[in-house]
C-alpha positions, 0 to 999 in steps of 0.5 A: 553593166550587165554580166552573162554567164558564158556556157557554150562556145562555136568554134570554126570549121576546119581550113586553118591549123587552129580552130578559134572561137567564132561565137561565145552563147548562154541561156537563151544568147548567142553573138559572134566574138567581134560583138563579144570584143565590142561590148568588152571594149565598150564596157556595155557588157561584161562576160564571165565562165563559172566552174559548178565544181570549183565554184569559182568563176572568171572573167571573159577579157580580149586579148591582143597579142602583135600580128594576131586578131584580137580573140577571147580568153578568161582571166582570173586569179592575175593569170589568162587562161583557157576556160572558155575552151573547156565549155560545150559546143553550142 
């Protein structure tokens, strides 16, 4: 299964009180977070975010949480967390 390497995010524009993540984007890709869910789901792809500093890196996964869509976060070391906020725009 092919892995990609996360290093930009799109998030949406104003009208809700919380933006949330539309596109995930590496070196030369960008797709929307419903092709990320799919693929995820699919296990056609897999996605990742590396920390240079920390070298450490961290798994993409979806989250599905009742009366929410699904959305993206990373998980790594058995604990979800916000990585994927913490990246530039793309």
């Amino acid at each position: 299964m092919p892995e990609h390497r996360v290093t930009c995010i799109t998030l949406s524009s104003g009208g809700s009180r919380h933006e949330h993540i539309t596109h995930i984007g590496g070196a030369g890709w960008k797709i929307t977070k419903e092709d990320a869910i799919a693929r995820i789901d699919g296990k056609t792809d897999s996605f990742y975010v590396y920390d240079d500093r920390a070298q450490k890196g961290a798994n993409v996964g979806v989250v599905r949480e009742a009366g929410r869509a699904p959305f993206l976060r990373t998980h790594a070391d058995g604990y979800w967390n916000d990585n994927l906020l913490s990246l530039p725009r793309c």
